[in-house]
C-alpha positions as CSV (number, residue, x, y, z in Angstrom):
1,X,8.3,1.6,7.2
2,X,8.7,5.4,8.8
3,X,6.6,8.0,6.8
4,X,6.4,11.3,7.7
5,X,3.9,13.8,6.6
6,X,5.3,17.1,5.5
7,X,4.2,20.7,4.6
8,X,4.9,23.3,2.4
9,X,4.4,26.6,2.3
10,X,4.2,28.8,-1.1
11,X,4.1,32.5,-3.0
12,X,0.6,31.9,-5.0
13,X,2.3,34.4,-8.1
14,X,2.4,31.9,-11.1
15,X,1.2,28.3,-10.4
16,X,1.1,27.6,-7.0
17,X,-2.9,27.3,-5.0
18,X,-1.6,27.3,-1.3
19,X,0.2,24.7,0.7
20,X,1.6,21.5,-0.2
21,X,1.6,18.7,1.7
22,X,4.1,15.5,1.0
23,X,5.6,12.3,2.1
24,X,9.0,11.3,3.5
25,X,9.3,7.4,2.8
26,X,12.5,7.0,5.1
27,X,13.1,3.4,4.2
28,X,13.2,4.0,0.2
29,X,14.7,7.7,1.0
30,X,12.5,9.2,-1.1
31,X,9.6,12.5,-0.9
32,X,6.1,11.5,-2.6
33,X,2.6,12.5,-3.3
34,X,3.3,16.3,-3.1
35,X,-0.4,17.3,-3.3
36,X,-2.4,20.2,-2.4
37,X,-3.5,20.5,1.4
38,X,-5.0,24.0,1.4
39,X,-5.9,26.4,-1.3
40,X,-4.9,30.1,-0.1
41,X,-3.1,33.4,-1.3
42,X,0.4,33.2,-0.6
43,X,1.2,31.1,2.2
44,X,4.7,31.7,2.5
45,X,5.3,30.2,5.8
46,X,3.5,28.1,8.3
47,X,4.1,26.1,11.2
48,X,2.7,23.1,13.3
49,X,1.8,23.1,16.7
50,X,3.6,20.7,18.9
51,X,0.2,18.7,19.4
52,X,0.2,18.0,15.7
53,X,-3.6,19.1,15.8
54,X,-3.0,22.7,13.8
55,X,-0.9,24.1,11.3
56,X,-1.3,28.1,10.9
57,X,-0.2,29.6,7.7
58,X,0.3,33.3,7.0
59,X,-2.6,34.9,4.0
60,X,-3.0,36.8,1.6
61,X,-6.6,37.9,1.0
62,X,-7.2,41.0,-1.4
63,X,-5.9,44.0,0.5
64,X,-6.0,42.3,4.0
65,X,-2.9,40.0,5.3
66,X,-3.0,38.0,8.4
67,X,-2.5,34.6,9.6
68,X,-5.1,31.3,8.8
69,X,-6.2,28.4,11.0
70,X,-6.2,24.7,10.0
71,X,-7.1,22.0,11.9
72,X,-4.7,18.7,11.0
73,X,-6.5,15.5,10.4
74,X,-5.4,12.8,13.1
75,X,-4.9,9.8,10.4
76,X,-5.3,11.4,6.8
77,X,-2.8,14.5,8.1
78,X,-5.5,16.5,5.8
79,X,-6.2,20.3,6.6
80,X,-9.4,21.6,7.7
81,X,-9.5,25.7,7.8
82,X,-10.9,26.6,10.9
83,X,-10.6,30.8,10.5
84,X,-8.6,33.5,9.3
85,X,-7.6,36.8,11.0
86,X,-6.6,39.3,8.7
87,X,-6.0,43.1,8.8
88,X,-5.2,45.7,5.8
89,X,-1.2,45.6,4.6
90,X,0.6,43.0,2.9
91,X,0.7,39.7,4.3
92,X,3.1,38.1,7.0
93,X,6.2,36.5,6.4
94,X,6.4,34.1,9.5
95,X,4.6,33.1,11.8
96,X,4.9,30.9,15.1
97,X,2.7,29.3,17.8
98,X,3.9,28.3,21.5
99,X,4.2,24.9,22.8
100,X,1.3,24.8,24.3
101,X,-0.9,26.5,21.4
102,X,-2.1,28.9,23.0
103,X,-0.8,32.1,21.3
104,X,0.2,32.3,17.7
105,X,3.0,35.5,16.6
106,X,3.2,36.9,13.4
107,X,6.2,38.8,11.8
108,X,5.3,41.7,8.9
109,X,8.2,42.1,6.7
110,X,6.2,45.3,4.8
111,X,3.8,46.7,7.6
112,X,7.0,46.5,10.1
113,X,4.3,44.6,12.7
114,X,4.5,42.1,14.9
115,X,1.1,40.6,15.7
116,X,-0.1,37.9,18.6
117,X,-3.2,35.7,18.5
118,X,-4.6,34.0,21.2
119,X,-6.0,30.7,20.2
120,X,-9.4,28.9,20.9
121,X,-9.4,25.2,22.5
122,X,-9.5,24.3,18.9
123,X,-6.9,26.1,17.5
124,X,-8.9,28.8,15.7
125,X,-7.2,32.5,16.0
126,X,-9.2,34.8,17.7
127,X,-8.8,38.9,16.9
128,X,-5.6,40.7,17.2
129,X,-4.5,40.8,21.1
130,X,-1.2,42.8,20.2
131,X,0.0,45.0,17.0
132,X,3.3,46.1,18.0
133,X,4.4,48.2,14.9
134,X,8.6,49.4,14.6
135,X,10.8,52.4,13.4
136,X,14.3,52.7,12.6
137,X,16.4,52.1,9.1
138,X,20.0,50.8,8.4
139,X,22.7,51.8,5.7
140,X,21.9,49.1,3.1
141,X,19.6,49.9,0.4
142,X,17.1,47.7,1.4
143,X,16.7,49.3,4.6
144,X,14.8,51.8,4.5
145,X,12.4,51.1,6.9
146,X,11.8,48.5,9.5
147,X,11.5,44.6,7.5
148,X,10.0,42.1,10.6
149,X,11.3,39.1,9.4
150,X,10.7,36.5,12.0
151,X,8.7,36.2,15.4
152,X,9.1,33.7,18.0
153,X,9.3,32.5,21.4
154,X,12.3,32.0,23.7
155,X,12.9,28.3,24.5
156,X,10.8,28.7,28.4
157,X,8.5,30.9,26.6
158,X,9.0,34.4,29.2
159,X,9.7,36.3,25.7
160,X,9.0,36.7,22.6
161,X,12.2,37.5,20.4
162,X,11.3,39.7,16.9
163,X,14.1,40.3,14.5
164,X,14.2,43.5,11.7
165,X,16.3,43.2,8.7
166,X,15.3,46.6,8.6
167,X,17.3,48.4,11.4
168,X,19.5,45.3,12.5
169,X,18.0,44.6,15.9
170,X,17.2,41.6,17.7
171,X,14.2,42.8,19.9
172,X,13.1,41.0,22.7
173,X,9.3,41.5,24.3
174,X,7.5,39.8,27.4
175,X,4.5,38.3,26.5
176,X,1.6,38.1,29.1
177,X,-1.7,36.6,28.3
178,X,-0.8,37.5,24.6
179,X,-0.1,41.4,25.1
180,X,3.9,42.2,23.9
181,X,5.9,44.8,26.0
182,X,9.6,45.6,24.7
183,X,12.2,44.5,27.1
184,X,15.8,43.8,25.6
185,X,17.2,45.4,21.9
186,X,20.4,43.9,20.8
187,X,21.6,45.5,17.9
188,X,23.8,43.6,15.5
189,X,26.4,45.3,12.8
190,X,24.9,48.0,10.6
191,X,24.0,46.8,7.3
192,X,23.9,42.9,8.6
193,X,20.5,42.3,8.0
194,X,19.3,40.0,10.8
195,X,16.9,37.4,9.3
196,X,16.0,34.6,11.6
197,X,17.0,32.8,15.2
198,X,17.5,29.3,16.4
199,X,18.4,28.5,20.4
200,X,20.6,25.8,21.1
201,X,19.2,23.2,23.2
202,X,20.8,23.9,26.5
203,X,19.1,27.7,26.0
204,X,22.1,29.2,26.8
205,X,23.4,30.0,23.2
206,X,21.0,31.3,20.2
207,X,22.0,31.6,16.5
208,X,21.2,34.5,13.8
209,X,21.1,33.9,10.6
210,X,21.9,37.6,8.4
211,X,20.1,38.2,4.9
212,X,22.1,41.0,3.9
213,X,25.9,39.9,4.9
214,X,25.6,36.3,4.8
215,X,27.1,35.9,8.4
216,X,25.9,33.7,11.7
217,X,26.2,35.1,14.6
218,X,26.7,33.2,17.7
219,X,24.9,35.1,20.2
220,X,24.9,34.0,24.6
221,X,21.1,34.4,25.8
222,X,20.1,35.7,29.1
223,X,17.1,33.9,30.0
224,X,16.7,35.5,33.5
225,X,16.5,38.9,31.4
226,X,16.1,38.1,27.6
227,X,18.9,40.0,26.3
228,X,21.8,39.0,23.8
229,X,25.5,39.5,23.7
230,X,28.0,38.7,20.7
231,X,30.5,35.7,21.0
232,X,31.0,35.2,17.5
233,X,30.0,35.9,13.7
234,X,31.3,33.3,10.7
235,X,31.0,33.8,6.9
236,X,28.3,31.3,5.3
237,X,29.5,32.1,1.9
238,X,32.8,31.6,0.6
239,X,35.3,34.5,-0.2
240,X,35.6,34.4,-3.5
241,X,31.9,34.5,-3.7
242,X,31.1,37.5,-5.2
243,X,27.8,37.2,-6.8
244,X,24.7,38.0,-4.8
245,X,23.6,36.2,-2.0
246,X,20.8,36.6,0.8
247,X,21.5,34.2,3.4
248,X,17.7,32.4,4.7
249,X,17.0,29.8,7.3
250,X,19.3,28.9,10.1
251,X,18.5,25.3,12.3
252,X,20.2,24.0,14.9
253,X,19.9,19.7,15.3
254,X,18.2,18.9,18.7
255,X,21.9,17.0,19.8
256,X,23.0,20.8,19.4
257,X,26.1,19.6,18.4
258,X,25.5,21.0,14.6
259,X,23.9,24.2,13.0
260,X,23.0,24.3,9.3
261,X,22.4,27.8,7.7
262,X,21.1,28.5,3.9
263,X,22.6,30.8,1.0
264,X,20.3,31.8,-1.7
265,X,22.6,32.6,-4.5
266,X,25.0,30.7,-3.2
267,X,22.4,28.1,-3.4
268,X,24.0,25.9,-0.8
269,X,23.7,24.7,3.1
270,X,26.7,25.4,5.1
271,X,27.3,23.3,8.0
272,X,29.0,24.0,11.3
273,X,30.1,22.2,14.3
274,X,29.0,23.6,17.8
275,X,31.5,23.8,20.7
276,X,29.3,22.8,23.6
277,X,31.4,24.6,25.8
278,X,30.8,28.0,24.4
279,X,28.4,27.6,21.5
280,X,31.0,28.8,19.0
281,X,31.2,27.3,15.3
282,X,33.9,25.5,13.1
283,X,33.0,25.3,9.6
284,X,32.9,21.6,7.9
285,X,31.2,22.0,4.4
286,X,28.8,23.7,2.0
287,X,26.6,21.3,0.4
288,X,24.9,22.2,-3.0
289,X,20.9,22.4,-2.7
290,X,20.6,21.3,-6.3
291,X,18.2,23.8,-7.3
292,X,18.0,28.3,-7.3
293,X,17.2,29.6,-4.6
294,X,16.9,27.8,-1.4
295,X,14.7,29.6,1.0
296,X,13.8,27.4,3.8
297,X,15.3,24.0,5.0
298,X,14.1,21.4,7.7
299,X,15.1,18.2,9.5
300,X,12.8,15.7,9.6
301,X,11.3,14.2,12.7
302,X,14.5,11.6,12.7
303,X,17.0,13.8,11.9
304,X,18.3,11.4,9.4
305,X,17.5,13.9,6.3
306,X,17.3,17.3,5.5
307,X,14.7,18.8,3.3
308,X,15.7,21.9,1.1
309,X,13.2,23.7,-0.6
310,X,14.6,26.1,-3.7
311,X,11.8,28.9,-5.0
312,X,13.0,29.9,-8.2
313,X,13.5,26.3,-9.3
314,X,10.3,25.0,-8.0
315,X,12.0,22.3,-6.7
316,X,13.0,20.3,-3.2
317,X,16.2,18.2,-2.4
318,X,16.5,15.7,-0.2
319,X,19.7,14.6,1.8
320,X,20.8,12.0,4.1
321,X,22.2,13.7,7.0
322,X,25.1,11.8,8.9
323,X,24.5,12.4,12.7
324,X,28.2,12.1,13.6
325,X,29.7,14.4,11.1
326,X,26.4,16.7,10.2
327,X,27.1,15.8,7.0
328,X,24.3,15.9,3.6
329,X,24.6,13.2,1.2
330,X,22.5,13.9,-2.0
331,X,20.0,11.4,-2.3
332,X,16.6,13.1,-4.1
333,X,16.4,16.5,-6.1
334,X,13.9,18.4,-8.5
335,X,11.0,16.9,-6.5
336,X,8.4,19.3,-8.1
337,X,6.7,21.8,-5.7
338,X,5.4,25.4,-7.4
339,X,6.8,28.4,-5.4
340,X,8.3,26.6,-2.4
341,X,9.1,29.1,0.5
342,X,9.2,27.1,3.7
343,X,9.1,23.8,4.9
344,X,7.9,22.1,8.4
345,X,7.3,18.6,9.1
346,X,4.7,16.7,11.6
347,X,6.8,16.6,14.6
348,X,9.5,17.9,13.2
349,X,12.4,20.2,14.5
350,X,11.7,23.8,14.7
C-alpha cells in the first residue's frame, strides 16, 4: 500500500491552529487523519525541502511576519520547530527553499518585500541576508501598490524570479550567497495581475498564472540571461463567466505534457495540453473542485491524483488524474481542513 504524507497550510482567523498534516491512502483513493502538525499564526503557505528533512512555513506573530523552521520527522513525518525569523509588517504569502536547502525566499504580498534566508546544516533560518522591497502600481483597483505574491528559483537555480500582482512584472534577481540583485523585468499586460510561475521541465518554457484576469501566459525563458518573452496568453475561465474570479495556483506535471491552473469563483481546475515543440496550450476541460474557493492545488508524489484545497468551504477534493489525457475524475470531496490555503506533499511536485 502507497501512503503519502501531506501538508497543509492555513489562515488561523476562525478555527484553524496552524498546519495540517494528512494522508493519501493511494490504494483505497482516499485522504485521512488530517491532524494538526504545527500550531502557528497564519501559515498560509509552506513548502518542503527536496531532502524531505524541513518544511518552512510563513508566520504570523503579533506585529512581526516572517518565515518558521520545522524539522520533519524521518518515520512519524511529525514537525519539530526549529526557529522563526520574523520582522515588523504583515506576514508572507509564499515562501520557497532551493534544492539544496540552503537559502529559503519569501514573497510579502502587504510589505511589497522579498526576503532570503540562508539556512543552518539543520535547516533552521538564520537572520535576514536580503530585504529587497518594490514600487510601482497598475490600473486595477487592487493595485495600488506593489502585492509580492510569489518568490522562487529558476529551474538551475542562477535566479531568483519574484512576481507583483501589484505592478504586473515578472522580476528576475541573481542570487549569490543569498544576496538578490535585479537583473531581468518582464512586464505582462496592465491590469493582469501576475500571481504565480511554473517552468516546464525542459526549462525552456515557464507558465504565469494571473489573479486579476484569469489568463495563463505562456512565457519562453532565457536561462543564459533570466529574462521572459510572451508566446501566448489563454482564458482559464469561460466567456460567459461573469461573476468574479481570481485565478490561484498554476502546476505543470513533471512529463510537461499538461498544465493545470485554479479559478476561485469559478471554483474549478482548468486543464491544458502542452505543445512540446513550443510550450503553447490547447484547452481540454474545467473540472469542478467541489468546494468555494480553491486556492492552492498539488499532485501527489505519483502524479495519479490531484489534491484541491477550497478556503471558504473548509474543504479538500481529491481526484484521480489520468496521465494520458490530464484528466480529474472525482473520487473524494469535503474532506474537512479549517482555512485551507496551500497544499504540498512529501516528495511531491513543486
Amino acid at each position: 500500500m502507497a501512503e503519502y504524507v501531506g501538508y497543509v497550510g492555513t489562515y488561523t482567523k476562525q478555527e484553524s491552529k496552524g498546519v495540517y498534516q494528512f494522508t493519501l491512502d493511494t490504494d483505497n483513493k482516499e485522504l485521512k487523519d488530517v491532524k494538526l502538525a504545527a500550531e502557528l499564526g497564519n501559515p498560509t503557505y509552506v513548502t518542503v525541502s527536496d531532502d524531505h528533512k524541513n518544511l518552512y512555513a510563513v508566520t504570523k506573530e503579533g506585529d512581526n511576519g516572517g518565515v518558521t523552521a520545522f524539522a520533519i520527522h524521518e518515520e512519524t513525518r511529525d514537525l519539530t520547530k526549529l526557529n522563526t525569523q520574523t520582522a515588523a509588517g504583515s506576514p508572507p504569502c509564499h515562501v520557497s527553499t532551493d534544492h539544496e536547502n540552503s537559502t529559503v525566499v519569501t514573497a510579502n504580498y502587504h510589505t511589497t518585500n522579498i526576503v532570503s534566508y540562508l539556512t543552518n546544516e539543520d535547516g533552521s533560518l538564520n537572520p535576514a541576508t536580503s530585504v529587497v522591497a518594490h514600487e510601482g502600481t497598475g490600473p486595477h483597483e487592487r493595485q495600488e501598490k506593489p502585492h509580492m505574491h510569489y518568490a522562487g528559483f529558476t529551474p538551475d537555480e542562477k535566479y531568483v524570479i519574484a512576481i507583483d500582482l501589484g505592478s504586473d512584472r515578472v522580476i528576475t534577481y541573481e542570487a549569490d550567497e543569498g544576496k538578490l540583485i535585479e537583473v531581468q523585468v518582464f512586464n505582462t499586460t496592465p491590469g493582469s495581475g501576475p500571481r504565480h510561475i511554473t517552468f516546464h521541465p525542459n526549462k525552456k518554457y515557464a507558465y504565469v498564472m494571473t489573479e486579476l484576469s484569469s489568463e495563463v501566459l505562456v512565457l519562453h525563458y532565457n536561462e543564459e540571461v533570466g529574462s521572459f518573452s510572451e508566446q501566448q496568453s489563454v482564458a482559464t475561465i469561460p466567456e460567459d463567466f461573469h461573476e468574479t474570479n481570481d485565478g490561484s495556483a498554476i502546476h505543470v506535471s513533471s512529463d510537461g505534457q499538461f498544465v493545470y491552473a485554479g479559478n476561485r469563483g469559478h471554483n474549478s481546475i482548468a486543464v491544458y495540453k502542452v505543445d512540446q515543440d513550443t510550450g503553447k496550450l490547447t484547452f481540454i476541460e474545467w473540472t469542478s473542485t467541489e468546494g468555494n474557493w480553491p486556492r492552492d492545488f498539488v499532485l501527489d508524489p505519483s502524479e495519479e491524483f490531484l489534491i484541491a484545497t477550497n478556503q471558504k468551504s473548509n474543504t479538500m477534493t481529491l481526484f484521480d488524474r489520468d496521465k494520458a489525457t490530464g484528466k480529474l475524475s472525482l473520487v473524494q470531496s469535503e474532506v474537512q481542513v479549517p482555512e485551507p490555503v496551500c497544499v504540498k506533499f512529501i516528495g511531491g511536485v513543486k
